[in-house]
N, C-alpha and C positions, 0 to 999 in steps of 0.2 A: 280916040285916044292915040297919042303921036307914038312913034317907036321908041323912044327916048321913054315918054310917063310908063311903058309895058315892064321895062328894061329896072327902070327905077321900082314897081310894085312888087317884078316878080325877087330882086334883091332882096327886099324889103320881107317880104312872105319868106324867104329863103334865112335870113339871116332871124328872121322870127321863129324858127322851128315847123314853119307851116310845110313849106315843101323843100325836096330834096331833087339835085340834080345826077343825073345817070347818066353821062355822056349826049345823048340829043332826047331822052326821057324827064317826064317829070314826073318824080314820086308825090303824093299826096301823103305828108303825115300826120296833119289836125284837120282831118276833114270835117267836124264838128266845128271849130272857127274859123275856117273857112265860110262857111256856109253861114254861119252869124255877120262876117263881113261883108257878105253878100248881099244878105237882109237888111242890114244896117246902110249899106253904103259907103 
């Protein structure tokens, strides 16, 4: 996966409620759909 599609997923998961950013941390807040995204693909 190029740096570019990381940049655009982690937006994407970010702007979905999935994760939260903390200065150079990543919070996990739906880790339950995360892990179905995972599954799913």
């Amino acid at each position: 996966m190029s740096t570019e599609s990381v940049i655009r997923v982690m937006k994407d998961f970010k702007d979905g409620g999935l994760i939260k950013f903390e200065g150079k941390d990543i919070e996990l807040i739906n880790i339950e759909k995360l892990m179905k995204i995972s599954e799913l693909g």
